[in-house]
Structures are given as C-alpha cells and as structure tokens.
C-alpha positions, -999 to +999 in steps of 0.1 A: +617-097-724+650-114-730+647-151-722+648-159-688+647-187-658+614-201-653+618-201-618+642-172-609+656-143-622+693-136-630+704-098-628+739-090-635+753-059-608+771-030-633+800-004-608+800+032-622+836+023-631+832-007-650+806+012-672+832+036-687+830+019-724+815+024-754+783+013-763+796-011-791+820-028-764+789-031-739+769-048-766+803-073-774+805-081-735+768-091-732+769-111-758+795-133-739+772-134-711+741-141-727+758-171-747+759-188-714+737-170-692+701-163-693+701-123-682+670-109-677+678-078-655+708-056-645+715-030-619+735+003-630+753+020-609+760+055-606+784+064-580+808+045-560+833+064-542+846+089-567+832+077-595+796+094-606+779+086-636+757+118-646+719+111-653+725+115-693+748+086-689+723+067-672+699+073-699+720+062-722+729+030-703+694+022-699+680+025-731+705+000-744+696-025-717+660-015-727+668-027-763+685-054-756+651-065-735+669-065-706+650-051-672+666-020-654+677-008-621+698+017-599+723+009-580+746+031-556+772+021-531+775+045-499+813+047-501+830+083-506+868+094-512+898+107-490+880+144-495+854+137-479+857+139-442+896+144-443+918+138-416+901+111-401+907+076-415+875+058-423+876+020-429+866+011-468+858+039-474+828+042-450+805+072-451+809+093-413+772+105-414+778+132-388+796+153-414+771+174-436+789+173-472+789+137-469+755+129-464+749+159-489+769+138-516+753+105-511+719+129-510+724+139-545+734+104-554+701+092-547+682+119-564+701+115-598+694+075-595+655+081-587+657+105-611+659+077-640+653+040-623+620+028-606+640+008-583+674+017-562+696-008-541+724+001-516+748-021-523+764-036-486+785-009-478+756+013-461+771+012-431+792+037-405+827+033-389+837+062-384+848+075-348+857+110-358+853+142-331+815+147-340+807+111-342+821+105-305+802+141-291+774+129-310+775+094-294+779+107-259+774+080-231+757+056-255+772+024-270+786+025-306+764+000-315+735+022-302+742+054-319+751+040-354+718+021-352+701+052-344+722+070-370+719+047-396+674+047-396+677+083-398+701+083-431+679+058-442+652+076-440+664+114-444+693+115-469+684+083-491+641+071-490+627+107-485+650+128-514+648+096-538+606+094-535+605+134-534+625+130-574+604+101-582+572+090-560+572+056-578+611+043-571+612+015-550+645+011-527+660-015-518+681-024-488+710-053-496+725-065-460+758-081-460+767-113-454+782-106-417+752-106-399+760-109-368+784-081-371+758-056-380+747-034-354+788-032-345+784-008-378+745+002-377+727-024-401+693-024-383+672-047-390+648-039-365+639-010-377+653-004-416+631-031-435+601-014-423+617+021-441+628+006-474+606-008-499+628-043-496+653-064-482+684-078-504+705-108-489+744-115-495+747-146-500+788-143-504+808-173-487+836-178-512+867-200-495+864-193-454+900-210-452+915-180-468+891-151-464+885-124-436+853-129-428+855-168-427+821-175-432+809-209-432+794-222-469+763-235-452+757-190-446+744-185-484+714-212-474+707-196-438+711-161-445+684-160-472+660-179-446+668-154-421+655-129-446+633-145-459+613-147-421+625-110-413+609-100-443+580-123-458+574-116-494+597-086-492+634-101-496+641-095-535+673-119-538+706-137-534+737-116-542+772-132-546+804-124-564+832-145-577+866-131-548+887-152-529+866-183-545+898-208-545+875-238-567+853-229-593+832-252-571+830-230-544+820-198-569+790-221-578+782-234-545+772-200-539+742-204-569+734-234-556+725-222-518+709-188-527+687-210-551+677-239-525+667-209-499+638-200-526+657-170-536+637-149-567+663-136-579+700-138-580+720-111-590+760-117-603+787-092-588+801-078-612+804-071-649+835-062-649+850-091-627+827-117-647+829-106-685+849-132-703+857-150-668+855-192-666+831-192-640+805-179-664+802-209-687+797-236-658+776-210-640+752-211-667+754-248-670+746-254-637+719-228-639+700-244-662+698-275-639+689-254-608+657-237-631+642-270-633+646-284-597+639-252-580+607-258-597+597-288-582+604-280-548+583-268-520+587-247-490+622-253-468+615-269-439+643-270-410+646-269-369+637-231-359+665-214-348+663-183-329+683-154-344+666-121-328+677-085-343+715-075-333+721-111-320+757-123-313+775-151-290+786-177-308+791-162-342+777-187-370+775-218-349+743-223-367+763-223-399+785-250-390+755-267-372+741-269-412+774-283-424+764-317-397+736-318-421+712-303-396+683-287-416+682-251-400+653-222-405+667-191-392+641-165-379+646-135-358+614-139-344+606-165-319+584-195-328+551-202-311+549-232-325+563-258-305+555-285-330+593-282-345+622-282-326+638-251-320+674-242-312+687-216-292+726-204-291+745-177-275+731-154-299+696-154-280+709-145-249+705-109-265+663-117-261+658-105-225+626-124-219+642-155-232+639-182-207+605-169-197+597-178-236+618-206-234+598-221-200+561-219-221+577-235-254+588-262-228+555-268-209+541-269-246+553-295-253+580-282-277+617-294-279+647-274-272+682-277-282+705-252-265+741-249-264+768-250-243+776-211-252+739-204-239+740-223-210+776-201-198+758-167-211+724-175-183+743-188-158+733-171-127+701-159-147+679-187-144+687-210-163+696-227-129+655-242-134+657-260-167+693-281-161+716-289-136+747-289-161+775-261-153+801-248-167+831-253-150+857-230-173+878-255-181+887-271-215+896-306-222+909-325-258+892-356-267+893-384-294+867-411-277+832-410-275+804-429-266+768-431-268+732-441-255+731-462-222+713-494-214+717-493-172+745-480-168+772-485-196+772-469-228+764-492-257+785-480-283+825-466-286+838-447-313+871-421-320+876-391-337+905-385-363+920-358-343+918-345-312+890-320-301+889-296-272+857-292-255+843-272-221+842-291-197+802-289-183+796-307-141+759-319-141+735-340-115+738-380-120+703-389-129+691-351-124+702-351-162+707-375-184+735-386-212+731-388-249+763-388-260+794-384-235+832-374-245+854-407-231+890-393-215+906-423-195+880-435-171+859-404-167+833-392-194+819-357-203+792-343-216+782-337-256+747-340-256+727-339-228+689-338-220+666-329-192+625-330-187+602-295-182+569-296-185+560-317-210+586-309-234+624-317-232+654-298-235+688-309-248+718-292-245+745-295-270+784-289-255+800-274-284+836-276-298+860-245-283+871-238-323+827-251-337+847-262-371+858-292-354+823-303-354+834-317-386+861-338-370+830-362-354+825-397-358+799-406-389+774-418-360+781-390-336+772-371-361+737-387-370+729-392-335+734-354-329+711-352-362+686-373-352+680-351-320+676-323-343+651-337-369+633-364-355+604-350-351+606-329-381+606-352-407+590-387-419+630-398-429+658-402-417+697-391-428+725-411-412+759-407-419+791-383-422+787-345-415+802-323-439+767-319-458+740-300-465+705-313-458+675-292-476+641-309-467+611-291-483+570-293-472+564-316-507+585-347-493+611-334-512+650-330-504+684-320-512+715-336-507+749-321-511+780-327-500+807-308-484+834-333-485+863-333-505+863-365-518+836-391-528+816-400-495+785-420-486+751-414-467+719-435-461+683-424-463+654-443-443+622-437-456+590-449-439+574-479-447+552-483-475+572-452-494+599-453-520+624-428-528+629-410-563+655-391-577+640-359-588+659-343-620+690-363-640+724-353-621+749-368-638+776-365-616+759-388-588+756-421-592+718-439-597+700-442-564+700-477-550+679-495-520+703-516-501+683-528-474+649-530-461+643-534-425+622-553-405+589-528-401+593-524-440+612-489-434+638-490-469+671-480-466+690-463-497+728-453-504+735-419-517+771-417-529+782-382-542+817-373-554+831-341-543+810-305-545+785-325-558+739-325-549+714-347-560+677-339-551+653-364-542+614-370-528+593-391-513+564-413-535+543-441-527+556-476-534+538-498-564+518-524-550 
C-alpha cells in the first residue's frame, strides 16, 4: 500500500469529467498530490449527469490506481441532464424518480460501477425535488416530505442496492448525506430508514465561509455532523467529506480537516481532483495533516452534553452549531439518552419526538439535567410543557446591551455589556416559581437568558436564545462561561472560562482541544482540579507555551491559553510531581 496516515485514511474523490486524460497526465497530477499528501485511496466516478465513463474505462482507471498502490472505489452522483424528464425544471439537476427512464439510467449506472468496484458511494446529490405531474398524483394527500421519504427508501433499495449486489454480491454501498441536515427529509434523505439499506453511512463535513455561502452553515457543523453519524450509525459511518468552494481563507479550507478529524473521522476523503490538482490548499493541507495523524492518535472518545437530534428534526436550524462555537462541547445523537448522568439539551428540533416531554419528565425525576431553549419552550406551549416551568413566551422582541448575573437576596452580583445590541424574546415567568441565572438588563426591568426550575430530582434550565442565534457571539467573555458552565459542569473534572468564538473538544482520556474561532489573538483560562497539572499534548508552533498563572485557594491551578487567529492546541490532564 502507498504510505499512509497512521490514524486515518485520506481518499481523494475523482468526477467522470475530470478523468477525461491520459494516463501519463494522471500519473503527473498524482505526483503533485502525493508530494504533499499521503493518498492511500481514491473514488472513481462514472457518471455524473451526462458524463458516463464505460466499464473499460474504469478498468483502465483502476489498474493504474492499483499500481500506483493506491486503494479503489466507485463513485456515482444521482444527477441526470435536461433529456431526462423534459419540460419540467428540476433543481441541480435532481433525479424525478417517478419517471421510468430516469431511474432506468441511474439503474444501469449502478450496475456498470458494481460491475468493477467492491464498494460504491452516492455522492450527496441522492435526493428528489421534483414536483412534476406524476410526482404530485403520486404524492396525493400526503406531505412532500412524506412521499420523497417514502420514495427515496424504495430507489434506495430497488434501482441502486438490489441491481448493484445482483452484478456483484460482494460490493458494498455506501450512503454520503449532505451537510444540510436538517433540510433532509424536505428532499427525502431518510435516515430513519436508509442506513439500515446501505452497507454505510458517509458524512459531509462541508462548512466553507457561512458569511458568503447559501447554506450558511456554522464551522462548528463539520465536528457535530460526524457525531451525529457517528451515534446514528456506530461503527458504520466511513468518513468526513469536504471540498475546497466558497472557502474565503485557506484557514477556513483547513478548518474543515481539522473538525472531520477531532469527530474520530476514519477517513477523510478530498473533493475533487480536478479542483485540488496543483491548487495552494494542497501543500498546507498536508502540512497540517501530518500534525493531525499524530494527535488524533493520542486522543480518546469525544465527550460532550447529549443533544437530542431525532430523525427529520427541524426548529431552530443549527442552534446547536452555534451553541459549539460558545465553546459548549456538544454530542449530537438522534436517539434519546437514557443516561441521565450528562446533561442533555433539547431545541426546537425535538419538538418533532412526540413522546418528548413524557421522556423528558423521567430524565428529570432521574436525576438528569436539562437545558431547553427558548424555541422549545414556544413550540410546547399549550402541550405540556406548562408542568416543568412557568416561563412564557410573550411574542415580543426586545434589544439589549446589559446583562447581569447570579443573585445573592435579591440583587444581582455582577453587570456587564455587550458590544452591540442583541434582540431577544421576551419570556414572562413566576417570581420565585423560577429562578434567574442570568437576566438581560433594559432600564429598570430585567429579562430572562438563563433560567432554571426544580422536577424531580433533576433540574431543568432554559436557555432564551438570540432572534438571529449568531449573536450568541456578541456575549460578554463571562456570560459566555457562565452559560458554559451550566452546560459542562457536571461533565467534566475542568473548567473553560472565557470568550466564545471557540471550539471545545474534551475526550474520555482527560484529554482536550482548544481552538479558536476568533479573528484575532484571544485568551482563555483552564481550571484543573487540584492535585493535577496540565500538559500540552503535541508541539504546535503557532500557540504560545502553556503557562500556570494562578493557583487558587483549594489548590485548583489556573492556566492561560493564548491562540492567535484559526489556530488549536491540544492538551490533557496528568498528575502533578510531588
């Protein structure tokens, strides 16, 4: 085998089009790539749209990747051209599955990739938009979202799994879901039911530059989305899968690497060849790959609050995202946790559990911790949730720059502002049925951030998000940490304190990650318990050396972590030298 990462792989994604070259000029272009990258695998691809690559082609292809020791795969994308299905317009191409050619086409595209390859993935345009004549009769009184996810199991099963395994018994197909989860039933991704067809799961773990893009996904997505996976799927979810558009810094292209890698990805596969070949983002790619090999190494199993995705969830579209970005350690999972020993958060998004606040109640009376939100409270209104809190909405908004936090009687005990004003929903609540954590300060009247009530033995906060969640980032440094605190306190033996705008990765060894989010140099503390020191894991040149400032009264050390922009340093826990 070519060389490869010790604790990954790296595959490279090859588009029918871009594989219209000679031989001599494939083996020139590799050589770019494996100057500065260690490839171990690629997937060839052999039709996207119009373009089909015939199976000697694919021979051909894979015997020189097969020389060059360099593993092999399939790959098709479900797209087809303006002949198929004319008349009606069909967004990117999408495949309308109703029509008989087209799922014929995509039928044979299959067979000829089983025909050479022992493993197949769909890259993420497996979907359906199409609202032609025979897709609406079809539909009938149903949802949209109901009869493409119907639709979309039974091409998954009929015109792709069955015909490839009927060509080739041993092929193994893979499912890669996009990175807009909580858009995918709205186009028939079902991830309720399609895992359990294919042989595995592939994760996009695309954010690029949300500023600029459509889809403006939060950076903190390419670390959740492969934990989400990673739960729907145990054992089963083959990757991380990113690409190099819309990526405005190099840094940002990288970031990307350095997510899919902290989520324990086993692989991470490059889109594309012919976007990458001779491109500037290679060299520092492989630079920084090198780095992430050996950490990845030394760290254990993420560790994070339980948050409560189920299958076909949305509400408050990647909140939990730019909950990670606070520095909030996050473990997505679309089932929900009967463990009440970590806290567990609950958005919008698990409104679309019908038997959630009956699950909710027993997690409580556990002895579990709960942190809703402000978007779930509104969506149970009238529902129930009328037993846990006696915070309401009220529907209206309100801007704020002042904010205070923790009381002693009656007055709050510390006053801080915000850089800009943010606009919050207003949420009415019992005096002392409920209690205050952290309040919003507008003249002499105060409103609720975080709140907290008692059931059972357990305790449930509420968290009054931001009417655009982005300006979570506006908090105060100690808003922030307080809001953090809630979160992890119970989940880890340390403590973070300091500015959001970072990404927090604790693992099971009493190991960590640090990185920052910030655009220019900024500054956290870490408070580790007493009788423990903490270590800097692998060299990383571009933070500075780890320094104990303080040590507090009950021995508990205090270190500074100062990282300059798009930077991480990793860190863990040891015993201090007596």
């Amino acid at each position: 085998m070519a060389d490869s990462y010790q604790s990954f792989k790296l595959a490279i994604y090859c588009t029918a089009s871009c594989l219209d070259l000679s031989l001599e000029q494939l083996e020139e272009d590799m050589a770019f790539f494996r100057k500065h990258l260690k490839v171990s695998k690629v997937y060839i691809e052999n039709h996207r749209g119009d373009v089909n690559l015939s199976r000697e082609r694919l021979e051909e292809l894979k015997a020189f990747f097969l020389s060059q020791e360099i593993e092999v795969a399939g790959g098709i994308t479900p797209i087809l051209g303006k002949e198929y299905r004319p008349g009606y317009e069909r967004l990117l191409d999408g495949i309308c599955y109703t029509d008989e050619a087209s799922r014929a086409k995509l039928r044979e595209a299959a067979e000829t990739a089983a025909a050479v390859f022992d493993e197949i993935i769909l890259d993420d345009f497996f979907f359906t938009n199409c609202a032609c004549d025979e897709c609406q009769r079809r539909k009938g009184d149903r949802t949209w979202e109901e009869f493409r996810l119907e639709l979309m199991a039974e091409v998954s099963e009929n015109v792709i799994i069955k015909p490839a395994k009927a060509v080739n018994p041993q092929v193994k197909v893979i499912i890669k879901f996009p990175n807009w989860n909580e858009s995918y039933s709205s186009a028939g991704y079902n991830t309720d039911k399609q895992p359990a067809l294919f042989d595995g799961v592939y994760t996009g773990t695309e954010t690029r530059d949300p500023a600029i893009s459509q889809q403006h996904i939060p950076r903190y997505a390419s670390y959740s989305l492969m934990r989400w996976m990673e739960n729907l799927a145990p054992e089963r979810n083959g990757g991380g899968w990113f690409d190099a558009f819309d990526c405005t810094y190099t840094d940002y292209y990288l970031e990307q690497a350095y997510l899919t890698v902290f989520g324990k990805a086993r692989e991470l596969t490059l889109f594309c060849y012919h976007l990458l070949k001779d491109h500037l983002y290679v060299p520092p790619l492989g630079f920084q790959l090198d780095k992430l090999d050996q950490l990845a190494g030394q760290l254990g199993q993420p560790l994070g609050v339980s948050v409560y995705e189920p299958h076909h969830a949305k509400g408050e579209n990647h909140l939990n995202d730019h909950l990670g970005m606070l520095g909030i350690p996050l473990e997505l999972t679309p089932y929900f946790p009967e463990n009440a020993d970590a806290p567990l958060l609950i958005t919008a998004n698990a409104a679309r559990d019908k038997n959630i606040l009956g699950k909710m109640k027993a997690f409580l009376r556990g002895g579990g911790q709960i942190i809703m939100t402000s978007g779930f409270l509104s969506r149970m209104t009238g529902k129930g949730i009328e037993e846990l809190t006696s915070l309401r909405p009220t529907g209206r908004p309100l801007p704020v720059e002042q904010f205070a936090m923790d009381t002693g009687i009656c007055s709050f005990q510390e006053f801080v502002g915000s850089p800009a004003p943010i606009t919050f929903p207003v949420l009415s609540f019992g005096t002392n049925a409920t209690w205050q954590s952290i309040v919003a300060w507008n003249g002499p009247v105060n409103y609720p951030v975080l709140m907290y009530d008692n059931y059972g033995k357990g305790k449930l906060f509420t968290l009054v998000v931001p009417e655009n969640p982005a300006d979570l980032m506006k908090l105060p440094a100690s808003v922030v940490t307080k809001i953090r605190d809630t979160f992890t306190g119970k989940l880890l033996p340390y403590r973070l304190s300091g500015p959001g705008q970072a990404g927090f990765f604790p693992y099971d060894n009493e190991s960590f990650i640090l990185e920052t989010f910030v655009p220019h140099a900024a500054t956290w503390k870490v408070q580790v318990p007493p009788g423990k020191v903490l270590r800097q894991l692998t060299p990383v040149k571009s933070a500075p050396p780890l320094k104990r400032t303080a040590v507090l009264e009950d021995g508990t050390a205090e270190y500074t972590i100062t990282l300059p922009p798009s930077a991480f340093a990793a860190y863990t826990l040891g015993e201090e030298a007596n």
